[in-house]
C-alpha positions in Angstrom: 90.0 106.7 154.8 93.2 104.9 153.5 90.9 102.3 151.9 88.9 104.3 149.5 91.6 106.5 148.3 91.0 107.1 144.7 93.6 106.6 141.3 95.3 108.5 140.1 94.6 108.5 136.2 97.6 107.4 134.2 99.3 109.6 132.1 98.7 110.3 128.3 101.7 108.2 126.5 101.6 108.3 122.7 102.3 105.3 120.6 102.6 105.7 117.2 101.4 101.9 115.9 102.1 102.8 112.3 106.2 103.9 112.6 108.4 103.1 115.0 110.5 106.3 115.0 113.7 104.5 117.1 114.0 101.9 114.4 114.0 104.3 111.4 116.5 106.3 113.6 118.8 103.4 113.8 118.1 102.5 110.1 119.5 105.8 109.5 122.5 105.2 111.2 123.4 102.0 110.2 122.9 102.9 106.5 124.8 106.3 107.0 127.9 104.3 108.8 127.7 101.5 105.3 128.0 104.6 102.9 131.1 106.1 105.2 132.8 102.4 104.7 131.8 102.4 101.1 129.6 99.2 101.0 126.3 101.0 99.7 125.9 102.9 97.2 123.6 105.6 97.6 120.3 104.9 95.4 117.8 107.1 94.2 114.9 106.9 96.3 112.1 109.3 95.3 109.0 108.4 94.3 107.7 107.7 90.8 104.0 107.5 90.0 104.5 105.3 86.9 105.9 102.6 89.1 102.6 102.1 91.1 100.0 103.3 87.9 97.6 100.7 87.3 98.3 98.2 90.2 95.0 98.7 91.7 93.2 97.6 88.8 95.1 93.8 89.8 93.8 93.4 92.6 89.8 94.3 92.2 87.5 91.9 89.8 84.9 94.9 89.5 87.7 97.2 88.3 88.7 94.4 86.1 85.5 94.2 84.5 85.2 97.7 83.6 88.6 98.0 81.9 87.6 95.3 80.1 84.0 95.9 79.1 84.2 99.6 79.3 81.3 101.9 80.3 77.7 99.9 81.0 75.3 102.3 79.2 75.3 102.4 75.6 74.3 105.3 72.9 71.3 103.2 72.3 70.3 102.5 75.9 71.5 106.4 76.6 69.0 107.9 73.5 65.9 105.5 74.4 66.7 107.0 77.8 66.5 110.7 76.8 63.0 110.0 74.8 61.7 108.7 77.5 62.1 111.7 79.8 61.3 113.7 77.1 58.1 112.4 76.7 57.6 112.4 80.3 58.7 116.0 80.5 56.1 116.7 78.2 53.2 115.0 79.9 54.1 116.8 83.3 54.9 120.2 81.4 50.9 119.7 79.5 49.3 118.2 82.4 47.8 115.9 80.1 47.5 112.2 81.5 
C-alpha cells in the first residue's frame, strides 16, 4: 500500500504580514551602533494626538461637508417635527381618527 499512503499535514508556521520582527530587530541595532558613534541624536519619539487631530476630515468629502455646513436638521425643521408627533401622539392616545 505504498501508493495510497496519506500526507502528512504541514505544520502551523506563523507569519506576521503586518511587522516583520527581524527587520525592526536589525533597525534596532543599526540605530543603537549610530548613537554609540555619535552620528544620531536620539529624538523624541512618542506620540502626540495633536499631530494627527483633524487629518481624517482631509481625506472624506462627506466629512467635509459637514464641517462645513454643520448639522442637517434645523430648529425649524426639528419644532415642525415635534408638532407633528405631538399631534399624532394625540390621535393614537384619543383613538380618534
Amino acid at each position: 500500500m505504498g501508493m495510497f499512503s496519506t500526507r502528512q499535514p504541514r505544520k502551523f508556521r506563523r507569519v506576521s504580514i503586518y511587522t516583520d520582527e527581524r527587520k525592526e530587530k536589525l533597525q534596532k541595532l543599526v540605530e543603537q551602533a549610530k548613537r554609540e558613534n555619535g552620528e544620531v541624536v536620539p529624538g523624541d519619539n512618542t506620540y502626540h494626538a495633536d499631530k494627527f487631530k483633524g487629518t481624517f476630515i482631509n481625506f472624506t468629502p462627506r466629512a467635509q461637508r459637514y464641517k462645513e455646513n454643520g448639522a442637517r436638521i434645523g430648529w425649524p425643521l426639528a419644532f415642525i417635527l415635534i408638532v407633528v408627533l405631538l399631534i399624532v401622539w394625540k390621535f393614537i392616545m384619543t383613538g380618534t381618527r
